[in-house]
C-alpha positions in Angstrom: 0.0 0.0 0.0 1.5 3.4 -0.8 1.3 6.1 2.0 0.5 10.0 0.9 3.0 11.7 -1.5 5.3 14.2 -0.3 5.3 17.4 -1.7 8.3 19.6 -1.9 8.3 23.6 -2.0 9.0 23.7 -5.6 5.4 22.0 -6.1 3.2 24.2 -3.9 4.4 27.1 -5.8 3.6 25.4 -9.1 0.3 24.4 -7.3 0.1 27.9 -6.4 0.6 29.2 -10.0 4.4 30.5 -9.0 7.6 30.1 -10.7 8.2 27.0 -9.0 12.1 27.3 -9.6 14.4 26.9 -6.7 15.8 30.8 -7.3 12.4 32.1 -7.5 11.4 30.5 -4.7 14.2 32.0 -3.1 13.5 35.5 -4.4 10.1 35.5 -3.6 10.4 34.6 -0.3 13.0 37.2 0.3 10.8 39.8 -1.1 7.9 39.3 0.9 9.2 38.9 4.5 6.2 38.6 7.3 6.1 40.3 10.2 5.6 38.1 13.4 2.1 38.9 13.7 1.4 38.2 10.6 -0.5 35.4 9.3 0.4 33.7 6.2 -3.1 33.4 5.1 -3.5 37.0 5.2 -0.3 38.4 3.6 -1.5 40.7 1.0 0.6 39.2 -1.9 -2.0 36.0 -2.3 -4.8 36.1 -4.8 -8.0 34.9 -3.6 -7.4 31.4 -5.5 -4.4 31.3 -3.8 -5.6 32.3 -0.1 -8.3 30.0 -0.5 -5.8 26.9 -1.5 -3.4 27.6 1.2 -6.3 28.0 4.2 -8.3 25.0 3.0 -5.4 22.8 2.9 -4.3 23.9 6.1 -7.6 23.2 7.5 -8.1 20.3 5.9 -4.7 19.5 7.4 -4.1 17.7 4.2 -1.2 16.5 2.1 0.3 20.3 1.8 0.3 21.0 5.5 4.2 20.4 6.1 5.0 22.0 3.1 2.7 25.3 4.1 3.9 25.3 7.5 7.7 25.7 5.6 7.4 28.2 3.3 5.5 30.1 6.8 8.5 29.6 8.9 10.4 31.1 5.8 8.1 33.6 5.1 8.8 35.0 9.0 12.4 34.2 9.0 13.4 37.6 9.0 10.5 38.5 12.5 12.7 36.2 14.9 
């Protein structure tokens, strides 16, 4: 029996409708730094399609949830 996939970063940004390459995933995450009280969910850079992807997965706690809780740590790397 196979467990769940994994999914990496470079696929939620694909999934997501992002360059999905490993620079622009570096890029963009440097250009749009959280601050601590800042919830991913409600960052400002997300279209709706998106915000809706990224809270129902998390909700869902689905097959995206490790990979979502990542790119949040990276996205506040720059609040600790």
């Amino acid at each position: 029996m196979l467990g769940e996939p994994e999914y990496t970063m470079n696929e939620l940004f694909a999934q997501l409708g992002l360059d999905s390459s490993d620079a622009a995933i570096d890029k963009f995450i440097s250009e749009h730094q959280l601050g601590r009280d800042d919830n991913l969910k409600d960052a400002e850079f997300w279209t709706d399609s998106q915000r809706a992807f990224l809270q129902e997965e998390w909700k869902r706690d689905a097959v995206w949830v490790e990979v979502i809780d990542e790119l949040n740590v990276r996205l506040h790397a720059s609040a600790n």
